[in-house]
PyMOL CGO cylinders between C-alpha atoms (Angstrom):
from pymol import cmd
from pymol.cgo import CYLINDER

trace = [
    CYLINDER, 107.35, 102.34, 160.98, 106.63, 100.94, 157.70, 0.3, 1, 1, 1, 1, 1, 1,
    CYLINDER, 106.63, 100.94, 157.70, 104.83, 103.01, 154.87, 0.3, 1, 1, 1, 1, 1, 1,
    CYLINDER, 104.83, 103.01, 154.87, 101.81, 102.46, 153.51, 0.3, 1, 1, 1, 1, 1, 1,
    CYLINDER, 101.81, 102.46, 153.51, 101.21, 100.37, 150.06, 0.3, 1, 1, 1, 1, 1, 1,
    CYLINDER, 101.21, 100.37, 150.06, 100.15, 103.07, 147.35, 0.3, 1, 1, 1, 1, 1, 1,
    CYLINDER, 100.15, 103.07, 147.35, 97.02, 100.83, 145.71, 0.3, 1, 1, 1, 1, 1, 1,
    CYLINDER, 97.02, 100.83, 145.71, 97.38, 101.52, 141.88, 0.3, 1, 1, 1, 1, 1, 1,
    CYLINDER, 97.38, 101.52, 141.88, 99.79, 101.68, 139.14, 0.3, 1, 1, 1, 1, 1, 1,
    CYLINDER, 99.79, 101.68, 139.14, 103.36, 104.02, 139.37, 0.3, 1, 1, 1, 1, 1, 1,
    CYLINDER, 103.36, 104.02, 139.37, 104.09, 105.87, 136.77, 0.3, 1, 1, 1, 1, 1, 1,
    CYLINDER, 104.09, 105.87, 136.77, 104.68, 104.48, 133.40, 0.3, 1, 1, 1, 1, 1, 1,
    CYLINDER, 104.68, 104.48, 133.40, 108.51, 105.40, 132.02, 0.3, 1, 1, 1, 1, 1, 1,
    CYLINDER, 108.51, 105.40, 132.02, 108.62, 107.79, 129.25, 0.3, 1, 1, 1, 1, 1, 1,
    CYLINDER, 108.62, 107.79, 129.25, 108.86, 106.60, 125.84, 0.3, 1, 1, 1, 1, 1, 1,
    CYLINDER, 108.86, 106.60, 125.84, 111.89, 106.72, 123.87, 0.3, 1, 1, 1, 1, 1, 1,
    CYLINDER, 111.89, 106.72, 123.87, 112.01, 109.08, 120.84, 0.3, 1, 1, 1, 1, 1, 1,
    CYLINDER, 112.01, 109.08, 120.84, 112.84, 106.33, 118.47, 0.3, 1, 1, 1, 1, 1, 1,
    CYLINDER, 112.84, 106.33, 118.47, 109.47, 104.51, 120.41, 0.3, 1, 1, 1, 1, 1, 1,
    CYLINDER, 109.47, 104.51, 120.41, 107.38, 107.86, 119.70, 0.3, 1, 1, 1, 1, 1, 1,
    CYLINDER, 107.38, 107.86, 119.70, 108.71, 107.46, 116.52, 0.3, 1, 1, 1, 1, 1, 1,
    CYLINDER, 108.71, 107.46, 116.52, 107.44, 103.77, 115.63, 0.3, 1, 1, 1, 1, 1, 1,
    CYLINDER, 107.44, 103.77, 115.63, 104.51, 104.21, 116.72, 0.3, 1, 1, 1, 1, 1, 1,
    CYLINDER, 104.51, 104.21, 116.72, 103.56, 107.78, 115.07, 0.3, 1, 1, 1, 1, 1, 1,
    CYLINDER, 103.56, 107.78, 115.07, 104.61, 105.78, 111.98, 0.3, 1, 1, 1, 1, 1, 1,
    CYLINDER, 104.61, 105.78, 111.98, 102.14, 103.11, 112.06, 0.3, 1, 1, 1, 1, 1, 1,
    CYLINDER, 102.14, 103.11, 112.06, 99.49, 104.73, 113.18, 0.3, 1, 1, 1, 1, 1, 1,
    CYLINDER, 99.49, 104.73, 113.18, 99.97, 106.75, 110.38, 0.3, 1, 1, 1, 1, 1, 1,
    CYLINDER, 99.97, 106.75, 110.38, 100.65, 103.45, 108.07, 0.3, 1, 1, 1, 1, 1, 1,
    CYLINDER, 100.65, 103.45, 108.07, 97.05, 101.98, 109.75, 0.3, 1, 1, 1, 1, 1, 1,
    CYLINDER, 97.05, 101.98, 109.75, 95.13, 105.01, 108.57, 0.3, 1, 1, 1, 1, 1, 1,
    CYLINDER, 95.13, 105.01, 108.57, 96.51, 105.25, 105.06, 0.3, 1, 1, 1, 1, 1, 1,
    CYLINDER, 96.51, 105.25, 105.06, 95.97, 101.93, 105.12, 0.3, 1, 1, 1, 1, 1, 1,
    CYLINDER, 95.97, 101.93, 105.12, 92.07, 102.31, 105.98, 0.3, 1, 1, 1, 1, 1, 1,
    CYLINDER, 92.07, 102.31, 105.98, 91.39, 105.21, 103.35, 0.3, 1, 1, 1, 1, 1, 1,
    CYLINDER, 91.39, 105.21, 103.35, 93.19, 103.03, 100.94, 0.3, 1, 1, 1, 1, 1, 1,
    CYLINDER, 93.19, 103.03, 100.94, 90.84, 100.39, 101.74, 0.3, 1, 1, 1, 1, 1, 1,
    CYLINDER, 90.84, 100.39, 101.74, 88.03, 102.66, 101.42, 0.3, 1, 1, 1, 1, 1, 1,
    CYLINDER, 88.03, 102.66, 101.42, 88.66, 104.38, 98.06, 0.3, 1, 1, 1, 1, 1, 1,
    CYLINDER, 88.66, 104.38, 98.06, 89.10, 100.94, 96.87, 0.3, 1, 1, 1, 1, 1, 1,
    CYLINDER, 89.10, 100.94, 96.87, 85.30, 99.93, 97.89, 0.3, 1, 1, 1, 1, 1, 1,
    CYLINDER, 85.30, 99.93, 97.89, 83.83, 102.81, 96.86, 0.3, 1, 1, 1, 1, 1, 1,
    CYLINDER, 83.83, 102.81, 96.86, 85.73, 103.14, 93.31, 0.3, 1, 1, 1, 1, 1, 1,
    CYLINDER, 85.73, 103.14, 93.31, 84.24, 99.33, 92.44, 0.3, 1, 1, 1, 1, 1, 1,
    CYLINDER, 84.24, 99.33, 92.44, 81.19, 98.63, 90.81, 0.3, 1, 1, 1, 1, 1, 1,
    CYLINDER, 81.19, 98.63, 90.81, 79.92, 94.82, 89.93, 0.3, 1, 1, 1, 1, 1, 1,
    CYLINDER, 79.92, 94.82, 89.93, 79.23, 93.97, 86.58, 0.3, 1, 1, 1, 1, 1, 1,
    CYLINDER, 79.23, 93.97, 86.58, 75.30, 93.12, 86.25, 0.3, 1, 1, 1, 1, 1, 1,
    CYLINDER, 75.30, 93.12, 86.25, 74.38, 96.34, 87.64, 0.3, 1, 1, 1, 1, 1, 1,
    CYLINDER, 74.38, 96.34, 87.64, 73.69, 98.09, 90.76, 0.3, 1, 1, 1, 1, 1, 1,
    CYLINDER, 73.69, 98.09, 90.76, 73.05, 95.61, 93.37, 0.3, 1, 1, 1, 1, 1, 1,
    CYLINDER, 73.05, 95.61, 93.37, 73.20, 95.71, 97.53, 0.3, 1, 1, 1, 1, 1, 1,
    CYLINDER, 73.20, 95.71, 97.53, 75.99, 94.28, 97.53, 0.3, 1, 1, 1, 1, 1, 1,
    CYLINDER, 75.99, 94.28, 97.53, 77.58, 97.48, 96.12, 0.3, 1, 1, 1, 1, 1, 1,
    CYLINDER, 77.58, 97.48, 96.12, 75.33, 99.53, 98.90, 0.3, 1, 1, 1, 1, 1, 1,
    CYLINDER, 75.33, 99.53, 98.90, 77.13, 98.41, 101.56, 0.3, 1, 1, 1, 1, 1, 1,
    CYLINDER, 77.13, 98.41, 101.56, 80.59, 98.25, 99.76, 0.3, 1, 1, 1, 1, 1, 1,
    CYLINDER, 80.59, 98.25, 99.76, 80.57, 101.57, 99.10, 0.3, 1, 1, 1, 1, 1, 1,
    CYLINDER, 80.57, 101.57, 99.10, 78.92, 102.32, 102.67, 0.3, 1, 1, 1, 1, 1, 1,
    CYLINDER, 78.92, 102.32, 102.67, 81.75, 100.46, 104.27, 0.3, 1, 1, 1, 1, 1, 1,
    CYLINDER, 81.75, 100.46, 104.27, 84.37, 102.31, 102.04, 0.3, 1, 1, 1, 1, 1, 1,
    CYLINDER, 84.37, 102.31, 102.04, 83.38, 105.89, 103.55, 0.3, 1, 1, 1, 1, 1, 1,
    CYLINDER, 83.38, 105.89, 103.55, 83.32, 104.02, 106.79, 0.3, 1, 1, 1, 1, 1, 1,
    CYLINDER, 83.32, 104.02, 106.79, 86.76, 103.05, 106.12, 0.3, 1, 1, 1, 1, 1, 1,
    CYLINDER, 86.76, 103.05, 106.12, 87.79, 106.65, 104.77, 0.3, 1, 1, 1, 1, 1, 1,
    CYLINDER, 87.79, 106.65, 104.77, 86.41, 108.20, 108.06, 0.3, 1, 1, 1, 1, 1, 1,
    CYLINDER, 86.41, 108.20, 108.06, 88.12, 105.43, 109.74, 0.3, 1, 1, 1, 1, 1, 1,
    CYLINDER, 88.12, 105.43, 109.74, 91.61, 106.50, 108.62, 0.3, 1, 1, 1, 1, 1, 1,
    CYLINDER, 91.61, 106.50, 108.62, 91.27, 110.35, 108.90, 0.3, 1, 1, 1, 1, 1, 1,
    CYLINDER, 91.27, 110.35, 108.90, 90.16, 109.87, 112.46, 0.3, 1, 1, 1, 1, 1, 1,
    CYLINDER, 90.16, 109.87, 112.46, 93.40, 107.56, 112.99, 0.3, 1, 1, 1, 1, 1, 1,
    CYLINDER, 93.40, 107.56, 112.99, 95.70, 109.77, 110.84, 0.3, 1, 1, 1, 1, 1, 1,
    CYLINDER, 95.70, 109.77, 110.84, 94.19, 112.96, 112.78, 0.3, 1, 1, 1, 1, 1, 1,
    CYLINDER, 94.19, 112.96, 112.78, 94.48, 111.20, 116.30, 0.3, 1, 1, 1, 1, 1, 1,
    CYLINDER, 94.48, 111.20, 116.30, 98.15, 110.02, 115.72, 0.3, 1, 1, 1, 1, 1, 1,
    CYLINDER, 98.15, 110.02, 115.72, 99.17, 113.78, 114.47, 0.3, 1, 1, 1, 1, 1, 1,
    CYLINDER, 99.17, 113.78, 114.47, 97.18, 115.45, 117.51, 0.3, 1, 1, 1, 1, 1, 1,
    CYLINDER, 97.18, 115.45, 117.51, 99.41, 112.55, 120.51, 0.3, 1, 1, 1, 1, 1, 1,
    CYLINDER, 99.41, 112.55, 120.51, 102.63, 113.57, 118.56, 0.3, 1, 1, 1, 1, 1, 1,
    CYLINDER, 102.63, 113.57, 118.56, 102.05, 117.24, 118.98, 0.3, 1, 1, 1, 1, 1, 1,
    CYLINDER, 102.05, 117.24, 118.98, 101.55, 116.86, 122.38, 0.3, 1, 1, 1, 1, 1, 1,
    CYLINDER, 101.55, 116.86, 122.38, 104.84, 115.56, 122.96, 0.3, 1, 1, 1, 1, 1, 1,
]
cmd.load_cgo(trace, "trace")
């Protein structure tokens, strides 16, 4: 008697350390990467004065800072759970 397809994906190999390891690493490169890219907005100012162009730069920089703590916080929280 023949046994029955399992519908579904098996389970996935485990990662390699040096894998965990990569991947921790940018993840944590990506979010450094962000905050960089949101102190940069908000620590620019144009030249003729405050205009909306610097509202949403500086909106979109503390997007970008929130960005990378949530990215740098969710890459430390999966390696801890390893």
């Amino acid at each position: 008697m023949r046994r029955a397809c399992r519908e579904g994906v098996g389970r996935a190999p485990k990662n390699s350390c040096a894998m965990r390891s990569i991947g921790f690493f940018m993840n944590l490169l990506g979010g450094l990467a962000a905050v960089a890219a949101g102190i940069y907005l908000l620590a620019h100012n144009s030249e003729t004065g405050p205009t909306w162009l610097d509202v949403i730069a500086h909106g979109t920089g503390v997007f970008f800072i929130g960005c990378g703590a949530f990215m740098i916080g969710s890459s430390l929280l999966a390696a801890s759970d390893r």
